[in-house]
N, CA and C of each residue as an Amber inpcrd file, in Angstrom:
protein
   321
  35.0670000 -17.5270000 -50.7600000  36.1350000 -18.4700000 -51.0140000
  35.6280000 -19.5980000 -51.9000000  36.7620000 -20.6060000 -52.7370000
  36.1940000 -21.1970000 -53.6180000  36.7690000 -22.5850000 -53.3670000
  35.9840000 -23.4460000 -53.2470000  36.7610000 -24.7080000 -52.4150000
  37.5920000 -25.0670000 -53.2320000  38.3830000 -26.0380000 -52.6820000
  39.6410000 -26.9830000 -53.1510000  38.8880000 -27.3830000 -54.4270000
  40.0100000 -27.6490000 -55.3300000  39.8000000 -28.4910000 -57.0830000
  38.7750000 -29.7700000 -56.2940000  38.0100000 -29.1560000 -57.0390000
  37.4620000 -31.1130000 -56.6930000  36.9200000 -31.5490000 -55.6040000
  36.8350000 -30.4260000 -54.4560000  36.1960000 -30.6410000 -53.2730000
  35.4950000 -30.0870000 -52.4830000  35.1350000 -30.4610000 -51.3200000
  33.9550000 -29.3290000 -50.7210000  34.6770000 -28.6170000 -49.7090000
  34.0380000 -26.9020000 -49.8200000  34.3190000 -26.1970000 -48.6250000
  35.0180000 -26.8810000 -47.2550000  35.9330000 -26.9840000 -46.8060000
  35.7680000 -27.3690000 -45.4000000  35.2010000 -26.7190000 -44.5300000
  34.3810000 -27.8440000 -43.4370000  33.0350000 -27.7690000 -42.6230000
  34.2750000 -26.6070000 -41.0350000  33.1290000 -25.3620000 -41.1430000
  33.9450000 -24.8230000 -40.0470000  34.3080000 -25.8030000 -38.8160000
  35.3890000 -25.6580000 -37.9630000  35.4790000 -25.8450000 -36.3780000
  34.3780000 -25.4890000 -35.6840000  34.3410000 -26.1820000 -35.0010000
  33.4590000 -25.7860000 -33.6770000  34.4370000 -25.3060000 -32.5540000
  34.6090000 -24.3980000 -31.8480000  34.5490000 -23.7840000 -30.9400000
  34.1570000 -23.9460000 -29.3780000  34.1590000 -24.8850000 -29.3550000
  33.6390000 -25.2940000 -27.6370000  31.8950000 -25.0190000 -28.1210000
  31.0430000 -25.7810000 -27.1970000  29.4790000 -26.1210000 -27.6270000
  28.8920000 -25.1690000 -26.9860000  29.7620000 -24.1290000 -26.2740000
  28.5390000 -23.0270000 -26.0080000  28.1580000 -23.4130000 -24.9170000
  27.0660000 -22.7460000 -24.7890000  25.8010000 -23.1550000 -23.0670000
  24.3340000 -23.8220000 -23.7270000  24.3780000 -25.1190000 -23.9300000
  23.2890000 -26.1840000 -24.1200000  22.1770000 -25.8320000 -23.3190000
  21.4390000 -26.4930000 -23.6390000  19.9750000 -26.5640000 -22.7110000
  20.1340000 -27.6610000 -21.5410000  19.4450000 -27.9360000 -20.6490000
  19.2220000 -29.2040000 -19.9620000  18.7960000 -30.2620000 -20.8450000
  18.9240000 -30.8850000 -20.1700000  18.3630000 -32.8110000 -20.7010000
  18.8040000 -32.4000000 -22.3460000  19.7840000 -31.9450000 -22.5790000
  20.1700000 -32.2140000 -24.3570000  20.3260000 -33.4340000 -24.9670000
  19.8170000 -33.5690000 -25.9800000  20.2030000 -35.8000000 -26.1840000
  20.4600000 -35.1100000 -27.4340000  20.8300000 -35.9790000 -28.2930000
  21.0350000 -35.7560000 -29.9020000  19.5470000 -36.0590000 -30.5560000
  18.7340000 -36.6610000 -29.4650000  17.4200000 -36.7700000 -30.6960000
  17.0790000 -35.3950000 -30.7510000  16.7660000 -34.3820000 -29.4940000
  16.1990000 -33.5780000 -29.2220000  17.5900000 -31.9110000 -30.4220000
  18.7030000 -32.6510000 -30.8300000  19.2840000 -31.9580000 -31.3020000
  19.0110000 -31.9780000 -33.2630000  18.6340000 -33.5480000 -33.6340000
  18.1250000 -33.8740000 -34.4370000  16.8520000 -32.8990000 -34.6290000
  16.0110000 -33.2300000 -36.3620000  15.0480000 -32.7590000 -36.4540000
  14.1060000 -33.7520000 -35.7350000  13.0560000 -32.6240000 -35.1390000
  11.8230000 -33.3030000 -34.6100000  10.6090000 -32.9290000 -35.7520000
  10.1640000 -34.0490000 -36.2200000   8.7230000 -34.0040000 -36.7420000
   7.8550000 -33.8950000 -36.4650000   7.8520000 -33.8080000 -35.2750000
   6.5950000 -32.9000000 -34.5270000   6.3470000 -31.2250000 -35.0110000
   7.9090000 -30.6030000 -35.0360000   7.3660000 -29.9270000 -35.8390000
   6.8790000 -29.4440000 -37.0850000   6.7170000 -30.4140000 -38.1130000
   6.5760000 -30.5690000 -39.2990000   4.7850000 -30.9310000 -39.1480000
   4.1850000 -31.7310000 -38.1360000   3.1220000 -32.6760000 -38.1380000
   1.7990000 -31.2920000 -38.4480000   0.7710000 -31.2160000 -39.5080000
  -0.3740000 -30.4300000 -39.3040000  -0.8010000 -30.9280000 -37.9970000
  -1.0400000 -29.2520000 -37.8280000  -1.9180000 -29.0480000 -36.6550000
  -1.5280000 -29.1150000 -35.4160000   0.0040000 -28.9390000 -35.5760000
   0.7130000 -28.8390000 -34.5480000   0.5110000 -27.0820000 -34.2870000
   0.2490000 -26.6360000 -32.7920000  -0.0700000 -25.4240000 -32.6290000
   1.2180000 -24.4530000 -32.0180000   1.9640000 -24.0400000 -32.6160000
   3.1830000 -23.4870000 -32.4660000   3.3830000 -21.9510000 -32.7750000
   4.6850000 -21.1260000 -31.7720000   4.5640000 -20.1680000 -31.5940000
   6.4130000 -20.0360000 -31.7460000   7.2300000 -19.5950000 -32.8730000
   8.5620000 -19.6520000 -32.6670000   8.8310000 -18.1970000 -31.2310000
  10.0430000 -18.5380000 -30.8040000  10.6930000 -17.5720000 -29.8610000
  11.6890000 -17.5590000 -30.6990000  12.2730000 -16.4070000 -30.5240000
  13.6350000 -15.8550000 -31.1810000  14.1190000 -14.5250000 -29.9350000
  15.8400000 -14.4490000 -30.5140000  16.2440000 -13.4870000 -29.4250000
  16.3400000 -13.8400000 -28.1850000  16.8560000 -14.7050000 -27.9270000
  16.1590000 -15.8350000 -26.3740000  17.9280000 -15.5860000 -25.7810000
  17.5450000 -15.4450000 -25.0050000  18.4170000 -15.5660000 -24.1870000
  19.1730000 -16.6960000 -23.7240000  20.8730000 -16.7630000 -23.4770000
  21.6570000 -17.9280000 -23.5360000  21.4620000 -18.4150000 -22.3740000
  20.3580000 -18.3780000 -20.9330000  20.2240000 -18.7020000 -19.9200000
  18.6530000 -18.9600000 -19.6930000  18.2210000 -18.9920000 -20.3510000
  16.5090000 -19.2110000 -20.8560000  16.1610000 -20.8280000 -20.9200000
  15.7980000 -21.6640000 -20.3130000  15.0700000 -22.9780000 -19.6000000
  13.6330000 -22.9040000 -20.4430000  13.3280000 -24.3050000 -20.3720000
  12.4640000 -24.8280000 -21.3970000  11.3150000 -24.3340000 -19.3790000
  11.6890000 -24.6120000 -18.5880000  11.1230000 -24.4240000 -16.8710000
  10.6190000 -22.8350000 -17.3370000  11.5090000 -22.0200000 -17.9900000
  11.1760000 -20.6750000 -17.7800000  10.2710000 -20.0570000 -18.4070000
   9.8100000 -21.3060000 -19.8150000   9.2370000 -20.6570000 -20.6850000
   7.9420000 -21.0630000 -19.7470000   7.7690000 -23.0370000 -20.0310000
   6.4900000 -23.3840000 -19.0020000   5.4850000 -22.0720000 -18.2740000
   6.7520000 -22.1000000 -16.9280000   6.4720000 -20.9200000 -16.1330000
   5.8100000 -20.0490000 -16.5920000   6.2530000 -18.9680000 -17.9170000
   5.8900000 -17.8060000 -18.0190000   4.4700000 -17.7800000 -18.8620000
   4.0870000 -18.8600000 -19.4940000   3.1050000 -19.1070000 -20.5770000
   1.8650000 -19.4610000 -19.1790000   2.4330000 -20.3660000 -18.3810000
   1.2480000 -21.1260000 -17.0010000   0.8340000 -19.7560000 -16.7770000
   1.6420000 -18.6770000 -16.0850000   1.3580000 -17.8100000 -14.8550000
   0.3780000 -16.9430000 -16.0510000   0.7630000 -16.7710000 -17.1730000
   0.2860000 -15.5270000 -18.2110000  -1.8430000 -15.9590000 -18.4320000
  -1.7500000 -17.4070000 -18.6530000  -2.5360000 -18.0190000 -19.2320000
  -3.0360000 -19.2850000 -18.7720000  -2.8200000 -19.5110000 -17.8460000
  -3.0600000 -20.8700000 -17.1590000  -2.2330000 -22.3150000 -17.2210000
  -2.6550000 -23.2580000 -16.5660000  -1.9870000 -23.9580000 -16.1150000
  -2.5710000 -25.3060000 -17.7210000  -0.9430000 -25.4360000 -17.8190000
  -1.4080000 -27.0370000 -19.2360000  -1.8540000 -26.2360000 -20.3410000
  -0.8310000 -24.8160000 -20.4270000  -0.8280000 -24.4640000 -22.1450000
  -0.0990000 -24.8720000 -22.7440000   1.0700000 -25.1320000 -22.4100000
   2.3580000 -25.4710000 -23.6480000   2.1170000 -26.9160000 -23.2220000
   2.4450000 -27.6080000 -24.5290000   3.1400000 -29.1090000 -24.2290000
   4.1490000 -29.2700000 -24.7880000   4.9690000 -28.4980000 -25.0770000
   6.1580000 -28.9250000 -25.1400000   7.1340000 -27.4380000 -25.5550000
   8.4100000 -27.4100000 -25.5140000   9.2160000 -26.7740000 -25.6880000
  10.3600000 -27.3570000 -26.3140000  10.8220000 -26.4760000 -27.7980000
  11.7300000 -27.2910000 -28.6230000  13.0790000 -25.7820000 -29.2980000
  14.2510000 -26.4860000 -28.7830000  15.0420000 -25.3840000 -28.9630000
  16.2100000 -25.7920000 -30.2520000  16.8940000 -24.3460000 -30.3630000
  17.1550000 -24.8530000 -31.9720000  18.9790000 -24.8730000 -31.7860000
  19.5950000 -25.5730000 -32.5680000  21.4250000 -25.5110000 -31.9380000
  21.7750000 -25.4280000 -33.6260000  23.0070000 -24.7180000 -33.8880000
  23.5760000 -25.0620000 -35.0030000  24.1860000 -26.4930000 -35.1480000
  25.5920000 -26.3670000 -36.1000000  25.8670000 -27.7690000 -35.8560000
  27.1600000 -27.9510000 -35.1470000  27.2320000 -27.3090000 -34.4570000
  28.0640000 -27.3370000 -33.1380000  27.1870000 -28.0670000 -32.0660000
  26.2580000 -27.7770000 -31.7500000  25.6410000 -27.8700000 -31.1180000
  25.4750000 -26.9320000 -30.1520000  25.5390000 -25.2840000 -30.6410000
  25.4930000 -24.9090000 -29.5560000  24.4110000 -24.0630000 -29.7460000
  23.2590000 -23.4650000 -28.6210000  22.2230000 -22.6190000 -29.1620000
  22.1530000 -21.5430000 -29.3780000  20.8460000 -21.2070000 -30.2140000
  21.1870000 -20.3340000 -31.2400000  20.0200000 -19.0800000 -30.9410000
  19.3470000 -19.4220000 -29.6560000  18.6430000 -17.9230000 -29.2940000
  17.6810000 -18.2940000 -29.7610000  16.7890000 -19.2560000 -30.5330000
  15.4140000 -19.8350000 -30.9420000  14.8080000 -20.4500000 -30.3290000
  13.7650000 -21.0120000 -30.6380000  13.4270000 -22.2190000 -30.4760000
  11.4760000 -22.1640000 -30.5740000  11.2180000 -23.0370000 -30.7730000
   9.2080000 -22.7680000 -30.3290000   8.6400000 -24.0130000 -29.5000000
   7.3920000 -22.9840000 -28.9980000   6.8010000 -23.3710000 -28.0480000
   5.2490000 -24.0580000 -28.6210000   5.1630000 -25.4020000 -28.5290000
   3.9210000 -25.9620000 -28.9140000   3.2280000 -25.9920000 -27.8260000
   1.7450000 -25.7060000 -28.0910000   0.5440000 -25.0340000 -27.3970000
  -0.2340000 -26.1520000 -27.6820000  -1.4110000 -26.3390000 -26.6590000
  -1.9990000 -27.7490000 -26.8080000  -3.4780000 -27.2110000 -27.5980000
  -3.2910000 -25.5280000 -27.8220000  -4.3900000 -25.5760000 -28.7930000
  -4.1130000 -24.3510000 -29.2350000  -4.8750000 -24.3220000 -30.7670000
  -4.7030000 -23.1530000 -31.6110000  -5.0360000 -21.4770000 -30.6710000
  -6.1720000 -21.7830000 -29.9460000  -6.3590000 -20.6910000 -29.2360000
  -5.5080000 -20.3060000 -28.4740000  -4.8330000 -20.8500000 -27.5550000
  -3.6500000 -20.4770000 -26.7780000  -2.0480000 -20.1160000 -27.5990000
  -2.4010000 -20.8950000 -29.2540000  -1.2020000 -20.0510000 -29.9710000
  -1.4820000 -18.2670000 -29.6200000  -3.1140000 -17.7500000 -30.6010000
  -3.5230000 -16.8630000 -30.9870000  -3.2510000 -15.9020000 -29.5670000
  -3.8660000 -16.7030000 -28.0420000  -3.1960000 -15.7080000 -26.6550000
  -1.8410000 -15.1390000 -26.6010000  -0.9930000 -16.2440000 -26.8320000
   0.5010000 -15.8800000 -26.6110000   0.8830000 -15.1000000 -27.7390000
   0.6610000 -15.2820000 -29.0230000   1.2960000 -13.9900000 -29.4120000
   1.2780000 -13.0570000 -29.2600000   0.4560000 -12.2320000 -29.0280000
  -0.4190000 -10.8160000 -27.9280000   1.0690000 -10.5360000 -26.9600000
   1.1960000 -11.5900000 -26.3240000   1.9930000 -11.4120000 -25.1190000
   3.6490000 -10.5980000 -25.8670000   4.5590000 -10.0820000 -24.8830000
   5.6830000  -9.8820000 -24.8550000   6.8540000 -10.9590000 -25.2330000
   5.8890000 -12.2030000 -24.3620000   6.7430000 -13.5960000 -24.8190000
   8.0460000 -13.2830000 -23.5770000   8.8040000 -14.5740000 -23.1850000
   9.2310000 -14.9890000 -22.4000000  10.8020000 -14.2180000 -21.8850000
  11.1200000 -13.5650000 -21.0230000  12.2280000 -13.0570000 -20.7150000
  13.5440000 -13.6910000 -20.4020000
């Protein structure tokens, strides 16, 4: 389609926001520069399931690999805000990236 004379595409509807994560804020919906920062040790998830907890990933990375691998978990929303089956998991060190990919990764 070819927008209006003179104007831009109109921005689709949103649709109701879907099933969010917990603790959602708009910063955490915003870009984070954390993931941009070198040497940040990161592992994307994709294919994630619409009932999948930042608790579930924790969980599954602790039990796989020990306890105080991930520090953090960051998930991805369009601009609805609703999610989109992504997101990655920062690792508090390069070596524990290089473990988890090996793995199956989180159910």
């Amino acid at each position: 389609d070819m927008p209006p004379e003179g104007g831009k595409m109109p921005r689709p509807r949103c649709r109701g926001s879907g099933r969010n994560k917990k603790n959602l804020t708009k910063k955490s919906v915003a870009h984070d520069p954390l993931l941009d920062h070198p040497g940040t040790h990161k592992l994307l998830l994709l294919n994630c399931s619409s009932s999948i907890t930042t608790d579930d990933v924790k969980t599954y990375y602790q039990q796989q690999m020990g306890e105080d691998v991930v520090a953090c978990v960051k998930w991805f929303f369009n601009g609805c805000e609703t999610f989109i089956g992504a997101g990655v998991v920062v690792f508090q060190t390069e070596a524990a990236v290089q473990e988890a990919a090996v793995l199956p990764g989180p159910v």
